[in-house]
N, CA and C atoms of all chains as a GROMACS GRO file, in nm:
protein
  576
    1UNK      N    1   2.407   6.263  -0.322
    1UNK     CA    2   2.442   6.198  -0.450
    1UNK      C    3   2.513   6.066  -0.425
    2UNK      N    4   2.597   6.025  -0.308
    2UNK     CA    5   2.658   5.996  -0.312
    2UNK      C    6   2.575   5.866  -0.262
    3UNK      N    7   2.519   5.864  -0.159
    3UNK     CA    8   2.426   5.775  -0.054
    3UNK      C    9   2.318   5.747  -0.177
    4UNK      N   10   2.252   5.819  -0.300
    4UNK     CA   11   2.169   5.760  -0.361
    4UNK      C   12   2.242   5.673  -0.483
    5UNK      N   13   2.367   5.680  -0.490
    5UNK     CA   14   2.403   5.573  -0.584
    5UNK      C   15   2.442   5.469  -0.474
    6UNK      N   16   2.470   5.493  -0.343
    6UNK     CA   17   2.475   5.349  -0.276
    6UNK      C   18   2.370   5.286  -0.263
    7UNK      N   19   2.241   5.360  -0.254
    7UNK     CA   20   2.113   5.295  -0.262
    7UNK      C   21   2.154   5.204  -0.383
    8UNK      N   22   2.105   5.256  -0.495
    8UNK     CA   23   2.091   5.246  -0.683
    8UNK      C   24   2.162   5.057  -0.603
    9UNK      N   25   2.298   5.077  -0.572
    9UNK     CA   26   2.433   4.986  -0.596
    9UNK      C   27   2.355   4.872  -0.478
   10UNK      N   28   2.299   4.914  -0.371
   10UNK     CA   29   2.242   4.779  -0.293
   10UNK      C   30   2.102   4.762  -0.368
   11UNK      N   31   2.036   4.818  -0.394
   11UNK     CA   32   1.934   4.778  -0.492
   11UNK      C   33   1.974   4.645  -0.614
   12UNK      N   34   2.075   4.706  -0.634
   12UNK     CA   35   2.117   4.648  -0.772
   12UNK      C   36   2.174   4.470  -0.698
   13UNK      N   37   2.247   4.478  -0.636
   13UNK     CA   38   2.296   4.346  -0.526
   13UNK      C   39   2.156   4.264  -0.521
   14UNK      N   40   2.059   4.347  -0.439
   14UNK     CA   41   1.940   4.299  -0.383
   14UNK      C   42   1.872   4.188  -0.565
   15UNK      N   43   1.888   4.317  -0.605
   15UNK     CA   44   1.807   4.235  -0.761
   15UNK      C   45   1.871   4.097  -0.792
   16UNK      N   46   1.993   4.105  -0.788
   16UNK     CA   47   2.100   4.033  -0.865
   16UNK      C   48   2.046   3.856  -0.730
   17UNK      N   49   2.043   3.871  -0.631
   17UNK     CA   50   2.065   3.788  -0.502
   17UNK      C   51   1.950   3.698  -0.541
   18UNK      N   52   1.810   3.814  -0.582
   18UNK     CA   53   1.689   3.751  -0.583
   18UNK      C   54   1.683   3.640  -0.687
   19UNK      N   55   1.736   3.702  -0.803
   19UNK     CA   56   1.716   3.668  -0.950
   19UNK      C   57   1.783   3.504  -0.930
   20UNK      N   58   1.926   3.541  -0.838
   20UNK     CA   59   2.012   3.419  -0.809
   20UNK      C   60   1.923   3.289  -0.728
   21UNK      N   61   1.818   3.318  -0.684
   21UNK     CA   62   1.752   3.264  -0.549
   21UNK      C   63   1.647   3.214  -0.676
   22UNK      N   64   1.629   3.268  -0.768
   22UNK     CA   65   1.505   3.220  -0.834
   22UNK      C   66   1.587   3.103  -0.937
   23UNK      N   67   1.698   3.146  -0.986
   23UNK     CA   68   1.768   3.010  -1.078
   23UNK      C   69   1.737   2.906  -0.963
   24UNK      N   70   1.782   2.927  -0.868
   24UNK     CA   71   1.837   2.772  -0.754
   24UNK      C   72   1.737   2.695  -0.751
   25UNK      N   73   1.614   2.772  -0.728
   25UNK     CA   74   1.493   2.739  -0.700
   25UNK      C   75   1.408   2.652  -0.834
   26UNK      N   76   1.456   2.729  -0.939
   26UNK     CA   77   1.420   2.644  -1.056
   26UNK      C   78   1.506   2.533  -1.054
   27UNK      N   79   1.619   2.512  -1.015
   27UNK     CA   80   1.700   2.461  -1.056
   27UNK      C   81   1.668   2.293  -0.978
   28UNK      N   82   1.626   2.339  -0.834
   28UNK     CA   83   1.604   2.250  -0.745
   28UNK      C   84   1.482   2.147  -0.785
   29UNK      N   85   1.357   2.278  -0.806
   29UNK     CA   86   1.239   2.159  -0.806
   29UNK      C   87   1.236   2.119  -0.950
   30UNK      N   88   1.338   2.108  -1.064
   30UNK     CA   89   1.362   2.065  -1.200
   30UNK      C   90   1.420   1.894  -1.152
   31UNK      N   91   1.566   1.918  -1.037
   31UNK     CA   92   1.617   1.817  -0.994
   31UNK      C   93   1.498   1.679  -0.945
   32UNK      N   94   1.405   1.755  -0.827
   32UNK     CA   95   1.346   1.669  -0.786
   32UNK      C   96   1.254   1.608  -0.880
   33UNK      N   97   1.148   1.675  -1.014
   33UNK     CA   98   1.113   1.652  -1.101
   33UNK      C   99   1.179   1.533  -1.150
   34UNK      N  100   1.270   1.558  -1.213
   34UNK     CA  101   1.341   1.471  -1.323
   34UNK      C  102   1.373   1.314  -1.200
   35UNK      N  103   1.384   1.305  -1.077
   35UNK     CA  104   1.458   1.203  -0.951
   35UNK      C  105   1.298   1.103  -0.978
   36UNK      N  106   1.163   1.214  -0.972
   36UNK     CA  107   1.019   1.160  -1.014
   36UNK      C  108   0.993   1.093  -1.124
   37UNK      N  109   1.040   1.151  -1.227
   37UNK     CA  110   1.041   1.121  -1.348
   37UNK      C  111   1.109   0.961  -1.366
   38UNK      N  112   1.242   0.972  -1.326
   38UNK     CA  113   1.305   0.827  -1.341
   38UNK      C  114   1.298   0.753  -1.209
   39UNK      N  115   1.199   0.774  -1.110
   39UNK     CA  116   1.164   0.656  -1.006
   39UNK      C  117   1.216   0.674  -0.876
   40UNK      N  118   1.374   0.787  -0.912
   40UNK     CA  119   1.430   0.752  -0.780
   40UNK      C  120   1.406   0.866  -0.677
   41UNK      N  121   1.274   0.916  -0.657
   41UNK     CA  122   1.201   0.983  -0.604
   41UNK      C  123   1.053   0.958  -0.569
   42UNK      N  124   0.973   0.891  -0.465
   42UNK     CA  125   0.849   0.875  -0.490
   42UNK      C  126   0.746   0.964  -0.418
   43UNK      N  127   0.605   0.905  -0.403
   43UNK     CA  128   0.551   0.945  -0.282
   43UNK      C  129   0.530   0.847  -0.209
   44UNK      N  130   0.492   0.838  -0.079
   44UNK     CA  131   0.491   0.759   0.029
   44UNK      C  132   0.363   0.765   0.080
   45UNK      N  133   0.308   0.626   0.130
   45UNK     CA  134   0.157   0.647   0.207
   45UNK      C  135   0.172   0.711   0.293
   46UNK      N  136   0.294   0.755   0.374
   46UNK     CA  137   0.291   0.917   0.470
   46UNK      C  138   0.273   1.021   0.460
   47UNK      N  139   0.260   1.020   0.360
   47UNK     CA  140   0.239   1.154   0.305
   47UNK      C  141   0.351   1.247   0.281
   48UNK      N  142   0.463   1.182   0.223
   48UNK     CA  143   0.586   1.240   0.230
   48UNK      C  144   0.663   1.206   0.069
   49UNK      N  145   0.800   1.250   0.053
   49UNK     CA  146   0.855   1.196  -0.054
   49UNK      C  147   0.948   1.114   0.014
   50UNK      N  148   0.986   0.996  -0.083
   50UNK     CA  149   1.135   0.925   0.003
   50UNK      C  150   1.202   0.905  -0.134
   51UNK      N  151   1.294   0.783  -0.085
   51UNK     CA  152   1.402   0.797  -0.224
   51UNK      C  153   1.418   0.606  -0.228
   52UNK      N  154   1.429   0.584  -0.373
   52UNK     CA  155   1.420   0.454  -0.384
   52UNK      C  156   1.566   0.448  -0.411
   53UNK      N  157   1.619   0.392  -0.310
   53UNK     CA  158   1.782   0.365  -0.392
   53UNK      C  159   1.868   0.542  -0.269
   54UNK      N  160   1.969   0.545  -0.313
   54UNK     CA  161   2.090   0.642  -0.259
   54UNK      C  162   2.063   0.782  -0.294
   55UNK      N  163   2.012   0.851  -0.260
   55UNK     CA  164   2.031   1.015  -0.353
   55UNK      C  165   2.145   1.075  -0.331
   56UNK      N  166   2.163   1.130  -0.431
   56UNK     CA  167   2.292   1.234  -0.440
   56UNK      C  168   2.228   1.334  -0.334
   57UNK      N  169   2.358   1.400  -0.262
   57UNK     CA  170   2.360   1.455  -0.145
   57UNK      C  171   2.224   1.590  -0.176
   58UNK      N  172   2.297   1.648  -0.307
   58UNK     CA  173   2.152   1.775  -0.336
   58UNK      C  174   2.032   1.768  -0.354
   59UNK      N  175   2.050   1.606  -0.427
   59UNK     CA  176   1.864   1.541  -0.412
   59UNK      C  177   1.862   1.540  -0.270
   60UNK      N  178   1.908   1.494  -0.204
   60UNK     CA  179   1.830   1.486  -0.074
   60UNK      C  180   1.787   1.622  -0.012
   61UNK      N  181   1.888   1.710  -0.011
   61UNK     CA  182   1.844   1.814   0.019
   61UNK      C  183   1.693   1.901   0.006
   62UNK      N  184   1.721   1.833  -0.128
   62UNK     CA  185   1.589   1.931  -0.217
   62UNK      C  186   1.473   1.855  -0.179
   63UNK      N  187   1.432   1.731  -0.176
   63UNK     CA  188   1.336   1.629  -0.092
   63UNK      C  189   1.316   1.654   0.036
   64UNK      N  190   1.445   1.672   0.113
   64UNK     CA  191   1.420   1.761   0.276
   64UNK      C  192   1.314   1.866   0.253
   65UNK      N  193   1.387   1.959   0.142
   65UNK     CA  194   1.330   2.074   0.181
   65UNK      C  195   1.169   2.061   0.189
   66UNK      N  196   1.158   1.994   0.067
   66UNK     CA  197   0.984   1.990   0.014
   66UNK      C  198   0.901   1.919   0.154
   67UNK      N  199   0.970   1.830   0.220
   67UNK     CA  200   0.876   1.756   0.356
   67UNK      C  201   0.864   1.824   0.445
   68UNK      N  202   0.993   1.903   0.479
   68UNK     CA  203   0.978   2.022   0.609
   68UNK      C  204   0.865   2.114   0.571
   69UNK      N  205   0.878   2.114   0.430
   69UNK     CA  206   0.732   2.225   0.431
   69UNK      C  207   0.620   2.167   0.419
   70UNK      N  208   0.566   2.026   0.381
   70UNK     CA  209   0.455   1.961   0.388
   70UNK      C  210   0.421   1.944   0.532
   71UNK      N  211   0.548   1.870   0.596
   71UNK     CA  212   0.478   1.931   0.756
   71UNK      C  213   0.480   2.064   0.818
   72UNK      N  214   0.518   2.146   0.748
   72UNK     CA  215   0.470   2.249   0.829
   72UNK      C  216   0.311   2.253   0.772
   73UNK      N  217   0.270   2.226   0.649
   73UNK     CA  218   0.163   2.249   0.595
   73UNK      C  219   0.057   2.141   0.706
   74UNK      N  220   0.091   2.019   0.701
   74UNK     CA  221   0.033   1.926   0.728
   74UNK      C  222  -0.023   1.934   0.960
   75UNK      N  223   0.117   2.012   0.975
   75UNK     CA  224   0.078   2.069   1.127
   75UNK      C  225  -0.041   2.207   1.125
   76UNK      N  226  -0.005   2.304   1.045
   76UNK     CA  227  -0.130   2.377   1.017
   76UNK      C  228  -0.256   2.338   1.069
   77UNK      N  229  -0.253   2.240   0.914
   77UNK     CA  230  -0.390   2.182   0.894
   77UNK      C  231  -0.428   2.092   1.069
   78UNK      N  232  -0.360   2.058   1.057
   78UNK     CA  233  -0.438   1.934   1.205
   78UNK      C  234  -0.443   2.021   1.336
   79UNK      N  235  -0.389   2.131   1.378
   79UNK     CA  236  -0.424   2.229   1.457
   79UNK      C  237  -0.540   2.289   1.448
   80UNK      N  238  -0.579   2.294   1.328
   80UNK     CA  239  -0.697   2.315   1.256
   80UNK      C  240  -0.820   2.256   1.284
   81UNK      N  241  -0.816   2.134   1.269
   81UNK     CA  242  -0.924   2.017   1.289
   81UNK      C  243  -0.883   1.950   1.392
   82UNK      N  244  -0.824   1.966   1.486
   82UNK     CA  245  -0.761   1.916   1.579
   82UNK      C  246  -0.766   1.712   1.589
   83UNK      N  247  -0.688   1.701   1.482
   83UNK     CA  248  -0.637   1.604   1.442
   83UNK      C  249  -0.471   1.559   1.495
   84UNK      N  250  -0.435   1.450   1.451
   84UNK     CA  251  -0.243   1.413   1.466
   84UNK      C  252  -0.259   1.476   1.324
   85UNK      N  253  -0.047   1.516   1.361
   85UNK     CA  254  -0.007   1.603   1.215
   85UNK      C  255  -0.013   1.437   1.114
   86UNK      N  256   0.024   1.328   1.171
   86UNK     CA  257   0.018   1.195   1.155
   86UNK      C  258  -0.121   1.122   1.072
   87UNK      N  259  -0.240   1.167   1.124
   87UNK     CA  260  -0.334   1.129   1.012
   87UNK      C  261  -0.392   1.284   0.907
   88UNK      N  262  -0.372   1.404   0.932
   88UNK     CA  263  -0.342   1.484   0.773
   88UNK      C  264  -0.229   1.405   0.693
   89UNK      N  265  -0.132   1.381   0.751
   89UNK     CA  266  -0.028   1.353   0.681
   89UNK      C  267  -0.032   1.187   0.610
   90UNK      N  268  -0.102   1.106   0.658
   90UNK     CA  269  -0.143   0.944   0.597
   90UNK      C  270  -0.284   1.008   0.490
   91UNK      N  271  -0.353   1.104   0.546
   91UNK     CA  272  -0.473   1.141   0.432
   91UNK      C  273  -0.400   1.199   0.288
   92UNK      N  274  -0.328   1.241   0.321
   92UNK     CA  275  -0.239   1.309   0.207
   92UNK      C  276  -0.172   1.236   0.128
   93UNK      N  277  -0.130   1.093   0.198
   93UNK     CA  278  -0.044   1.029   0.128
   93UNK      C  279  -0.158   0.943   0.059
   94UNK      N  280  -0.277   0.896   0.096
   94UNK     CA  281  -0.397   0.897   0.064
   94UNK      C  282  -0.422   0.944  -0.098
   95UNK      N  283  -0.454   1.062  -0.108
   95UNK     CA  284  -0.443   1.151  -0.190
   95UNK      C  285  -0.344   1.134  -0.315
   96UNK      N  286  -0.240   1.147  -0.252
   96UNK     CA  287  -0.126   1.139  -0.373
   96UNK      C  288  -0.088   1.040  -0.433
   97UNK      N  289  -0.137   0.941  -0.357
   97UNK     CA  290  -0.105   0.785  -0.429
   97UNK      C  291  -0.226   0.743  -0.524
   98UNK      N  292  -0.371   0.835  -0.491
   98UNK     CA  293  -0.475   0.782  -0.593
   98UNK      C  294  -0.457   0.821  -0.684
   99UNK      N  295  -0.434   0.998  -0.696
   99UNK     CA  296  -0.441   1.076  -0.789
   99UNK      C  297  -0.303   1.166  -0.868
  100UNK      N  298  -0.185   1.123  -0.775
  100UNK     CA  299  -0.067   1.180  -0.869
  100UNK      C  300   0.032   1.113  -0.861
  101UNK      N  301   0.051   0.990  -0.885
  101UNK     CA  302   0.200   0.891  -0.920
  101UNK      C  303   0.111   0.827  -1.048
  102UNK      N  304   0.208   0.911  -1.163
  102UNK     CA  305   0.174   0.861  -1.268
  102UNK      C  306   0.218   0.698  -1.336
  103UNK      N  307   0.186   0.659  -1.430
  103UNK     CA  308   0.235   0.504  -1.482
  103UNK      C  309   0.399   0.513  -1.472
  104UNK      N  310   0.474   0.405  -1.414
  104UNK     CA  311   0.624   0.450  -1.443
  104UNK      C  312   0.685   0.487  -1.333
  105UNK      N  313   0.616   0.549  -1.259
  105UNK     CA  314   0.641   0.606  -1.143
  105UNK      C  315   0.668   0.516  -0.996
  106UNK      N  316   0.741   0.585  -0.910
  106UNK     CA  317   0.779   0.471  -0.770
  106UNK      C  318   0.665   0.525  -0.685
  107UNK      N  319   0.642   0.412  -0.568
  107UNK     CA  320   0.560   0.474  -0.480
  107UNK      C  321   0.584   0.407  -0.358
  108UNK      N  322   0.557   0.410  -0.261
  108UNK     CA  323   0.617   0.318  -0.122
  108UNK      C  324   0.474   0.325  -0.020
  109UNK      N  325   0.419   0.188  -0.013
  109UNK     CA  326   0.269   0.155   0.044
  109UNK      C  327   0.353   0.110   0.236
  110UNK      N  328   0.238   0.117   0.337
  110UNK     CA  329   0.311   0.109   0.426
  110UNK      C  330   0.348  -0.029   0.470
  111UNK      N  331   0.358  -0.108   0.377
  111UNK     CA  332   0.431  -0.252   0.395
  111UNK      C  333   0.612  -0.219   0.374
  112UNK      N  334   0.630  -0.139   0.316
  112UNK     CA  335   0.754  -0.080   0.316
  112UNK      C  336   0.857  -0.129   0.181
  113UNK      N  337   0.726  -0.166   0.069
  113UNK     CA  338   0.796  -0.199  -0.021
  113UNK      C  339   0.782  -0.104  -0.170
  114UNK      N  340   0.908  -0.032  -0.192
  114UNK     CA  341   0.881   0.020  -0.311
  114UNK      C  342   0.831  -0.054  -0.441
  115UNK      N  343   0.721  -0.009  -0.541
  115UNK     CA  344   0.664  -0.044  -0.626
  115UNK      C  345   0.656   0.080  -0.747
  116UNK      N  346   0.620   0.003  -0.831
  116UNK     CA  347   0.631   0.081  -0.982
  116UNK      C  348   0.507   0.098  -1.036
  117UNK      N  349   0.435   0.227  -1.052
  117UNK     CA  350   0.310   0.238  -1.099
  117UNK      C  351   0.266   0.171  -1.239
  118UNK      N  352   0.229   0.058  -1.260
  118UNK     CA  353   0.127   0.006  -1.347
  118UNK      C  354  -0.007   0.060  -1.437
  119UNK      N  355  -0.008   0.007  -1.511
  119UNK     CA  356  -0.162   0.020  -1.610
  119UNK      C  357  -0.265   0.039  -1.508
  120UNK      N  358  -0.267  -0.060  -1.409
  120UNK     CA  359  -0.385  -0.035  -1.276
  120UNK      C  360  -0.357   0.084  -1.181
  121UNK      N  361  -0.443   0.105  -1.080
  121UNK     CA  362  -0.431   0.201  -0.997
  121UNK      C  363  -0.393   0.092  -0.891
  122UNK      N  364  -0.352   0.206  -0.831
  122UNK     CA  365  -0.256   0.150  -0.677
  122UNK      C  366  -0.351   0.104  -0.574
  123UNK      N  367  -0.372   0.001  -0.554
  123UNK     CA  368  -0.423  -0.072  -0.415
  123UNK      C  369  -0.385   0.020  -0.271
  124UNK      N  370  -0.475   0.127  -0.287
  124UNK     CA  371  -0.437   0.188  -0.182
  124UNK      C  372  -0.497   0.079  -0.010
  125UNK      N  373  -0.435   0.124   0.074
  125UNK     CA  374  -0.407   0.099   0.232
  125UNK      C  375  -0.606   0.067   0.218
  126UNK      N  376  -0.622   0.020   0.331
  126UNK     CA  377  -0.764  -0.017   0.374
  126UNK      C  378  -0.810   0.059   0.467
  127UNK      N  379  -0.709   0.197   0.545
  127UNK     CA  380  -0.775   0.317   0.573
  127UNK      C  381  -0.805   0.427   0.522
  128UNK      N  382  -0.745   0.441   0.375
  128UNK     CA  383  -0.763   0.516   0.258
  128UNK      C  384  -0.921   0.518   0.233
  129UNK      N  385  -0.997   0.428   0.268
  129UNK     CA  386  -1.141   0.401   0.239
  129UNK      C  387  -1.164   0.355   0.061
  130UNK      N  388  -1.278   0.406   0.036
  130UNK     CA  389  -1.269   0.375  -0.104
  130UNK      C  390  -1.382   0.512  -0.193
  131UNK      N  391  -2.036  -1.911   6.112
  131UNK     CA  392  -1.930  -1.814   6.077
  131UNK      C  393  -1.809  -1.862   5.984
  132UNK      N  394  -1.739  -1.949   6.040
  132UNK     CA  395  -1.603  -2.020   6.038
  132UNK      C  396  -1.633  -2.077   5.914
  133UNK      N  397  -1.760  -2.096   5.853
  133UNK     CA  398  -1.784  -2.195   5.749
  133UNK      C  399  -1.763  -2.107   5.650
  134UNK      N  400  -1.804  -1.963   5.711
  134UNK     CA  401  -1.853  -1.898   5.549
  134UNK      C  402  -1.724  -1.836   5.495
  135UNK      N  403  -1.584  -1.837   5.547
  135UNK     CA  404  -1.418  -1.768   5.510
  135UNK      C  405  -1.406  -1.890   5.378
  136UNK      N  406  -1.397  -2.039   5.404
  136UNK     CA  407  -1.342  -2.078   5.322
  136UNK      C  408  -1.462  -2.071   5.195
  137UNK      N  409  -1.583  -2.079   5.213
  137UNK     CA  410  -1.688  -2.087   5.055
  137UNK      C  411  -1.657  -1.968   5.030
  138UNK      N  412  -1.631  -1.868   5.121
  138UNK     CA  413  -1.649  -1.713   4.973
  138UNK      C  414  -1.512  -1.713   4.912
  139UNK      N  415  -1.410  -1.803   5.035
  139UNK     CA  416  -1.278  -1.808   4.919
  139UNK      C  417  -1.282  -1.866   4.784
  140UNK      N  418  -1.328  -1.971   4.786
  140UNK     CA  419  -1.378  -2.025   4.665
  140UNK      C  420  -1.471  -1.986   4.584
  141UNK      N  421  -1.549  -1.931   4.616
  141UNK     CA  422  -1.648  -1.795   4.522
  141UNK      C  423  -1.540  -1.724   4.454
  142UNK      N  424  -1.457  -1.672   4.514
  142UNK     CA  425  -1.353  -1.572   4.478
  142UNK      C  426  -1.257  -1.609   4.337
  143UNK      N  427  -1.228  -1.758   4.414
  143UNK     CA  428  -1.114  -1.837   4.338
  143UNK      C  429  -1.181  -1.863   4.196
  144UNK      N  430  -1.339  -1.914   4.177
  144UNK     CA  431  -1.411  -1.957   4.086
  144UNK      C  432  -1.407  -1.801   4.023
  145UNK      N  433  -1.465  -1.711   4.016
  145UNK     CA  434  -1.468  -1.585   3.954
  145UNK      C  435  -1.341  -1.508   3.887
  146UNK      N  436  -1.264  -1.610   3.998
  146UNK     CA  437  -1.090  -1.509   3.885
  146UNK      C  438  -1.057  -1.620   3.770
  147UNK      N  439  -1.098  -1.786   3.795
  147UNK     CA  440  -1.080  -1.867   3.706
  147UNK      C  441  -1.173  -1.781   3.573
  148UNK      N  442  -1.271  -1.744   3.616
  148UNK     CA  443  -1.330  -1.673   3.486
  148UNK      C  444  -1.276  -1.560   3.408
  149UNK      N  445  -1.214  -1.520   3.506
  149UNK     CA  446  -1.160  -1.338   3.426
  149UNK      C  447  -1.074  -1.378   3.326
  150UNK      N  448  -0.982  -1.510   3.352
  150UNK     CA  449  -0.852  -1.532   3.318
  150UNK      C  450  -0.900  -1.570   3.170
  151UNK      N  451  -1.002  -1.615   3.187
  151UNK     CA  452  -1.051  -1.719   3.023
  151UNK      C  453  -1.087  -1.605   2.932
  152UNK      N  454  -1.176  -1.464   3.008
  152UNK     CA  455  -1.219  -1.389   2.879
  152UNK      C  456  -1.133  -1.299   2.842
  153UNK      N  457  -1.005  -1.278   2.936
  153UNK     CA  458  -0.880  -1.189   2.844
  153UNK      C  459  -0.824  -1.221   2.750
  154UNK      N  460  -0.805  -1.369   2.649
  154UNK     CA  461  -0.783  -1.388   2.565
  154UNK      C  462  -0.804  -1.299   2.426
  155UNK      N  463  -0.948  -1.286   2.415
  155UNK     CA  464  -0.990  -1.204   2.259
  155UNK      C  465  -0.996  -1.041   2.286
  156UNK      N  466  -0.875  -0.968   2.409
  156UNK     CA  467  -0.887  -0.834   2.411
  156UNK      C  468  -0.787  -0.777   2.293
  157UNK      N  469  -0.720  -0.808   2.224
  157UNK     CA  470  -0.653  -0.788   2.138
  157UNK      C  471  -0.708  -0.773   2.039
  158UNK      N  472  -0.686  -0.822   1.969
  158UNK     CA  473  -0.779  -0.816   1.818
  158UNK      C  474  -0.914  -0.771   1.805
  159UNK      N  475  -0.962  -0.730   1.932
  159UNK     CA  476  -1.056  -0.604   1.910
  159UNK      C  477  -0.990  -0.485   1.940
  160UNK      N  478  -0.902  -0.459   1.988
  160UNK     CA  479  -0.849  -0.356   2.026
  160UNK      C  480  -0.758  -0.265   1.883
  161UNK      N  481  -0.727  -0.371   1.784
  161UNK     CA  482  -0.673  -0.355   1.703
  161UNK      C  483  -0.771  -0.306   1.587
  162UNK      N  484  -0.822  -0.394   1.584
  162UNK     CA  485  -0.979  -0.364   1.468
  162UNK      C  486  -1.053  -0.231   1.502
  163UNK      N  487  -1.068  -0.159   1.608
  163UNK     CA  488  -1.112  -0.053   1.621
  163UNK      C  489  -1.027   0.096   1.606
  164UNK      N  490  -0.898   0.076   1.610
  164UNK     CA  491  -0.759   0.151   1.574
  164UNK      C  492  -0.795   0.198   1.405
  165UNK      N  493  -0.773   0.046   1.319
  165UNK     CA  494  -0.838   0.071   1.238
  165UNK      C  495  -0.959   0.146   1.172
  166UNK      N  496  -1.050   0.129   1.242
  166UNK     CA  497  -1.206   0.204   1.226
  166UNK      C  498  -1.180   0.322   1.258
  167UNK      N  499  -1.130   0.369   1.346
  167UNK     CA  500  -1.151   0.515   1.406
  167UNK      C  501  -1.038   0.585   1.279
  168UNK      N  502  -0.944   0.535   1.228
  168UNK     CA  503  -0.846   0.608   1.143
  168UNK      C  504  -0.931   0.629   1.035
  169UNK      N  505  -0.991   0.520   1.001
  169UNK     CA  506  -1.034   0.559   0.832
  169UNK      C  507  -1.156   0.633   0.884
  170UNK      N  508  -1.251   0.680   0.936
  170UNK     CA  509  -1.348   0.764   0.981
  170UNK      C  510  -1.240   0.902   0.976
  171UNK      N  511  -1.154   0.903   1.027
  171UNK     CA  512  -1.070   1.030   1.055
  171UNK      C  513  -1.049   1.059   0.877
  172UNK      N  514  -0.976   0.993   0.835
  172UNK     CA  515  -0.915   1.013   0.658
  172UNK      C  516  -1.014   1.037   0.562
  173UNK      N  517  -1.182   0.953   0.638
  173UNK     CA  518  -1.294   1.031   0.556
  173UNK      C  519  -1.303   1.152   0.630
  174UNK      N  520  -1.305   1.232   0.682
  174UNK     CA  521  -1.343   1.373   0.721
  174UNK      C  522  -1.244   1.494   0.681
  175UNK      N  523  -1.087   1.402   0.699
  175UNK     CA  524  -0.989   1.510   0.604
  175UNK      C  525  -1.016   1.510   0.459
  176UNK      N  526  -1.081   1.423   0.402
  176UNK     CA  527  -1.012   1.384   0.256
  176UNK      C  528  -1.036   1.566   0.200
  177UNK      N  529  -1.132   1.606   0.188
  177UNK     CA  530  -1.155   1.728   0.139
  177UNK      C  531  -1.021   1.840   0.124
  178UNK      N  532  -1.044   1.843   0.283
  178UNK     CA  533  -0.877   1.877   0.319
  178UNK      C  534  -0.780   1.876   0.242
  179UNK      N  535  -0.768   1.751   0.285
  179UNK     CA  536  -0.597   1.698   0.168
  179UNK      C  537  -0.648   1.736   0.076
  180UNK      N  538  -0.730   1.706  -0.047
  180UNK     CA  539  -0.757   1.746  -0.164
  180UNK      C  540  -0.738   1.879  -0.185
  181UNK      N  541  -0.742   2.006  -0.120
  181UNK     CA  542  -0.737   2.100  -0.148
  181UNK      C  543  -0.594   2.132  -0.121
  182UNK      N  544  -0.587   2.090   0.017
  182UNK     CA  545  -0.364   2.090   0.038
  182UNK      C  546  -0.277   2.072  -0.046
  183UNK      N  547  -0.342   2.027  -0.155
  183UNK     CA  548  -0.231   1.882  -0.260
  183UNK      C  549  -0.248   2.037  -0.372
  184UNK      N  550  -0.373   2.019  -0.394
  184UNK     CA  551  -0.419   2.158  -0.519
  184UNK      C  552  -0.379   2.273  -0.503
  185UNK      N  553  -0.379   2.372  -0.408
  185UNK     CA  554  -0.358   2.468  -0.364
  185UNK      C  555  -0.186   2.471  -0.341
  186UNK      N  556  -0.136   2.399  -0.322
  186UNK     CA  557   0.066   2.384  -0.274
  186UNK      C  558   0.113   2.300  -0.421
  187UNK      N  559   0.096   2.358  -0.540
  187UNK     CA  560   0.177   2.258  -0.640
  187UNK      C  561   0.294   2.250  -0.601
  188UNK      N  562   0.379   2.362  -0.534
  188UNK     CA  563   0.509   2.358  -0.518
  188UNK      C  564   0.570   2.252  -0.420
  189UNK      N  565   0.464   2.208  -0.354
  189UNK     CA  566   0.474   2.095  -0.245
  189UNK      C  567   0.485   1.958  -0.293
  190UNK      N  568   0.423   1.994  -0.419
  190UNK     CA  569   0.377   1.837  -0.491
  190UNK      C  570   0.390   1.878  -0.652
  191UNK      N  571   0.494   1.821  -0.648
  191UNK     CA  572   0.575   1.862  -0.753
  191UNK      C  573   0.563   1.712  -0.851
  192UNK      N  574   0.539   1.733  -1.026
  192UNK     CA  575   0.488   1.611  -1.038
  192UNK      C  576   0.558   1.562  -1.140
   0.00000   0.00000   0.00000
């Protein structure tokens, strides 16, 4: 009786930890959202996110987090096709600069100058192809 | 005998005057093909990425 309400009682912890892990988590990719939203978050022809301007210490964090996992994604993949993690990762940035930095939005081309998405589409790189 | 040390020196000397002139334009081919071989590479991922980007919204958060 006694050992199954300690179960019940770490069960109950366990629930409570998860539930806690799922606010943060909303909480985080809301932050980086909204950093997108007003510019001071972009994507990069690396295929990465960077930051236009200073981030607050938790933005950065939360931008860490998201690249450590694109390269882990992005090493995957090129183990894969036995490619550099370096060109998955320029194809990607490829990718995200044609089709998801909306009008309004920052973006950083590899001349190294942040820019503001326009009525036009982005003059992507001349290894992007066409 | 004695004649033929100094003409092949100068054979020699004439042939490196040449090498020296066509190392000039090794650069900028060397560069231009860096180029070529990348974007051949970025056409064969693109698929790839396209599906990386689709498949991970959480990666690419918008």
């Amino acid at each position: 009786m006694t050992l199954s309400r300690r179960t019940l009682a770490l069960a109950g912890v366990a629930a409570l930890l998860v539930g806690a892990a799922g606010v943060a988590y909303a909480q985080s990719t809301g932050a980086v959202t909204a950093a997108l939203g007003s510019g001071a978050v972009g994507e990069q022809a690396d295929g990465y996110l960077g930051f236009r301007g200073t981030p607050s210490e938790a933005l950065r964090d939360e931008v860490d987090a998201i690249n450590i996992k694109r390269r882990e994604a992005y090493t995957k993949l090129a183990a894969q096709r036995g490619v550099t993690v370096k060109d998955v990762a320029a194809t990607v940035g490829c990718e995200t600069l044609q089709k998801r930095v909306a009008t309004g939005r920052s973006y950083l081309l590899p001349d190294g100058v942040w820019r503001t998405k326009g009525a036009d589409p982005i003059a992507l790189p001349a290894y992007c192809g066409s | 005998m004695k004649q033929a040390i100094p003409f092949s020196g100068f054979a020699a000397a004439a042939l490196l005057a040449g090498c020296v002139q066509i190392q000039a334009p090794d650069k900028p081919i060397e560069i231009n093909l860096n180029v070529n071989i990348k974007q051949e590479v970025v056409l064969t991922l693109k698929k790839d990425a396209e599906d990386l980007v689709n498949n991970n919204p959480e990666l690419f958060p918008q």
